[in-house]
DRENGUVO-163397 format. One record per residue (C-alpha): residue in three letters; y, x, z. Coordinates in nm, 3 decimals. Example, Ala and Ser with C-alpha at 12.3 -4.5 7.8 and 13.67 -1.06 7.14 Angstrom:
REM DRENGUVO-163397
+-----+---------+---------+---------+
: res :   north :    east :      up :
+-----+---------+---------+---------+
: ALA :  -0.450 :   1.230 :   0.780 :
: SER :  -0.106 :   1.367 :   0.714 :
+-----+---------+---------+---------+
//
This chain:
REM DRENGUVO-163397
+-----+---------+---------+---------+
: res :   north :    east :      up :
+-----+---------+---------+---------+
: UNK :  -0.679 :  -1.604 :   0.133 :
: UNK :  -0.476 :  -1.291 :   0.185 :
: UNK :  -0.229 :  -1.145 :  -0.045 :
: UNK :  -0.135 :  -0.756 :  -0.050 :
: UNK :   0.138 :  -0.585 :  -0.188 :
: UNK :   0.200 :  -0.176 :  -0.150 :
: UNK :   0.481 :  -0.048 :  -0.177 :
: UNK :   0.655 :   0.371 :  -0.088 :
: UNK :   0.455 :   0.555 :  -0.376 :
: UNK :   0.617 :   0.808 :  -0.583 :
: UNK :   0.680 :   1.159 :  -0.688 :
: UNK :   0.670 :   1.428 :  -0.390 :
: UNK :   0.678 :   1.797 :  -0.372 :
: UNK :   0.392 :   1.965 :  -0.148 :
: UNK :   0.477 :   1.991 :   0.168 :
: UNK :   0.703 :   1.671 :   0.171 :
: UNK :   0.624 :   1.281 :   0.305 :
: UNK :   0.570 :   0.965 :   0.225 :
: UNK :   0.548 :   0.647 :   0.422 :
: UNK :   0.360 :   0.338 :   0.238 :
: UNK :   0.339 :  -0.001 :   0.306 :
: UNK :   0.147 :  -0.276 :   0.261 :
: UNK :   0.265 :  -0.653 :   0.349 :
: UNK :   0.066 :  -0.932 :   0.355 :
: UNK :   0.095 :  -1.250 :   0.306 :
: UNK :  -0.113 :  -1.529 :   0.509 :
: UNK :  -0.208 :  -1.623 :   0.830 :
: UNK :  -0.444 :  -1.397 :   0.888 :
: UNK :  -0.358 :  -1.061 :   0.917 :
: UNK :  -0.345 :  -1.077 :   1.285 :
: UNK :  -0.724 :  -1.080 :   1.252 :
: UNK :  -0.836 :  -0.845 :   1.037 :
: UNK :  -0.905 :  -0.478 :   1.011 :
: UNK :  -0.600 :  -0.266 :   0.770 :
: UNK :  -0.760 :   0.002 :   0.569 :
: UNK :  -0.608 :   0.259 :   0.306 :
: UNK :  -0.800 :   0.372 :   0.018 :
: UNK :  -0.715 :   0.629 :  -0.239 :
: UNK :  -0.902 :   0.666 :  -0.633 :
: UNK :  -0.799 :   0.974 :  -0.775 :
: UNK :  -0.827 :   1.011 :  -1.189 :
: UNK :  -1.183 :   1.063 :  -1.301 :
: UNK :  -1.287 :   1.026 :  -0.932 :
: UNK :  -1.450 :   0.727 :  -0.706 :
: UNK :  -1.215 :   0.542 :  -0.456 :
: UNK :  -1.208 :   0.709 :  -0.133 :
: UNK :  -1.142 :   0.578 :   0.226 :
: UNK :  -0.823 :   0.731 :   0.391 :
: UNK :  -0.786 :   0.511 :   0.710 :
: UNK :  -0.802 :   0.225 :   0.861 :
: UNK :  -0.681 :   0.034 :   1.206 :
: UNK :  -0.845 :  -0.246 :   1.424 :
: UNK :  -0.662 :  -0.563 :   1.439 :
: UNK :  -0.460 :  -0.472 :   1.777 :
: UNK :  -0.368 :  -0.129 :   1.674 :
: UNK :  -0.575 :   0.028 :   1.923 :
: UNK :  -0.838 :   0.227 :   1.740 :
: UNK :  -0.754 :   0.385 :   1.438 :
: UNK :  -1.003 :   0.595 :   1.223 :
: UNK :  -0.907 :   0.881 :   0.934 :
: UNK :  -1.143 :   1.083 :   0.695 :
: UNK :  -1.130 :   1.448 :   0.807 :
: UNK :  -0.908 :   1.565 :   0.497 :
: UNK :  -0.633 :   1.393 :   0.647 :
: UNK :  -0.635 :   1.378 :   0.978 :
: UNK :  -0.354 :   1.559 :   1.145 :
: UNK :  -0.137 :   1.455 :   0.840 :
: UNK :  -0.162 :   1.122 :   0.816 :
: UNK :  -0.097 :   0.808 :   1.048 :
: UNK :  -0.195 :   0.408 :   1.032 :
: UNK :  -0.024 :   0.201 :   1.200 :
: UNK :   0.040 :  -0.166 :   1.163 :
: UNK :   0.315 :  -0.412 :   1.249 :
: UNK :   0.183 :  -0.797 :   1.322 :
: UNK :   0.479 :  -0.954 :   1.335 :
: UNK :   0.548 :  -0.821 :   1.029 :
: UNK :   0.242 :  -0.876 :   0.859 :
: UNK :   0.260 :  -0.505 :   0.760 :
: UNK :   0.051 :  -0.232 :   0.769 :
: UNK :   0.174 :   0.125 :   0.703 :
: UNK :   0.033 :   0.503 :   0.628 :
: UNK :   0.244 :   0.759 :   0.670 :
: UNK :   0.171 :   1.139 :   0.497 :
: UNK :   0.321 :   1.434 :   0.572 :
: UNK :   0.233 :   1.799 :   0.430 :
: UNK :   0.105 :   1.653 :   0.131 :
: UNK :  -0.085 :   1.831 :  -0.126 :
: UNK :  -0.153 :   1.786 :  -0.461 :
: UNK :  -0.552 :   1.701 :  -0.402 :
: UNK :  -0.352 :   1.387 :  -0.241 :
: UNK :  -0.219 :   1.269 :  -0.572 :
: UNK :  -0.395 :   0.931 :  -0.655 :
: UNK :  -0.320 :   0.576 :  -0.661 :
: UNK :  -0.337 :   0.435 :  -0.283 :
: UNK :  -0.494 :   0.066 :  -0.221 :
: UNK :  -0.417 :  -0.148 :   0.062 :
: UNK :  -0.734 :  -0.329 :   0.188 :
: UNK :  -0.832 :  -0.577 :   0.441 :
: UNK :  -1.151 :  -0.708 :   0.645 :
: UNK :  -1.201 :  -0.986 :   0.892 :
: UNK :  -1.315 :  -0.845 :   1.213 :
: UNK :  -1.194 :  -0.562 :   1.413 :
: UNK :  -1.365 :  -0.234 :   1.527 :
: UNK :  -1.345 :   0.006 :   1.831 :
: UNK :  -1.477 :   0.326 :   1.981 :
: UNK :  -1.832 :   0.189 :   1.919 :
: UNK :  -1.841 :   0.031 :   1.606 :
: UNK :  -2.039 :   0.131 :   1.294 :
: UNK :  -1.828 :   0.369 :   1.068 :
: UNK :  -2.013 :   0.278 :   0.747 :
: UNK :  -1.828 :  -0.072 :   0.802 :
: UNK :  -1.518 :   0.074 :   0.865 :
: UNK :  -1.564 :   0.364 :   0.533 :
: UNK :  -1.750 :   0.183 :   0.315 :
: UNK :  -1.501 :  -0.035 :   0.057 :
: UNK :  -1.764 :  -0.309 :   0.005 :
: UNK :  -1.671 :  -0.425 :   0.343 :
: UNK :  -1.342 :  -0.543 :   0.212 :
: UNK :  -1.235 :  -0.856 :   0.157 :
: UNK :  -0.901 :  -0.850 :  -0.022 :
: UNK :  -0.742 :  -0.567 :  -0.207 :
: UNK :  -0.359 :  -0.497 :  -0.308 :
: UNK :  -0.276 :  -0.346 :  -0.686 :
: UNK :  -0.191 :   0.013 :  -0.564 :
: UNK :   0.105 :   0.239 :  -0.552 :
: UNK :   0.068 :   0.543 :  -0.753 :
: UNK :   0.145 :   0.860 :  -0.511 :
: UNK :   0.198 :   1.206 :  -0.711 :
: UNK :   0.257 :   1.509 :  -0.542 :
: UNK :   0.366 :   1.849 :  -0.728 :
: UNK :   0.297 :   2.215 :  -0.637 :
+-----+---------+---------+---------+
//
């Protein structure tokens, strides 16, 4: 069983950052795949990123990439996302996620996008940005 908890939403002007975080609790994190998911209002959740269980291979839908960065922290149990030049099309309320397994250069990307894959799920941290 893992536990999630996010944590680093709030209220940003465009343009500005955010870093969030997501800490989990069990033994397992050290094996399984970190992903960040976003669900806009009146929209379906969305994948943002996601990192393989060494931190080697990271993956990013286009509409962030260049702006946003995964990274995780084993010894920490904590997996992080951190946004720069946000927009307002990135206001929504950001989920924590996590698989079992890893993936690399290779792997399928409809098991890395796809949210069904995920196992365990934290509560979200609402992230608002204004114009």
């Amino acid at each position: 069983q893992v536990q999630l908890v996010e944590s680093g939403g709030g209220l940003v002007q465009a343009g500005g950052s955010l870093r969030l975080s997501c800490t989990a609790s069990g033994r397992t994190f050290s094996s399984t795949t970190m992903g960040w998911f976003r669900q806009a209002p009146g929209k379906e959740r969305e994948f943002v990123a996601a990192i393989s269980v060494s931190g080697a291979f990271t993956y990013y839908t286009d509409s962030v990439k260049g702006r946003v960065t995964i990274s995780r922290d084993n010894a920490k149990n904590t997996v992080y996302l951190q946004m720069n030049s946000l927009k307002p099309e990135d206001t929504a309320v950001y989920y924590c996620a996590a698989k079992y397994g890893s993936f690399n250069s290779g792997s399928s990307r409809e098991g890395i996008l796809n949210s069904l894959a995920y196992n365990y799920w934290g509560q979200g941290t609402q992230v608002t940005v204004s114009s």
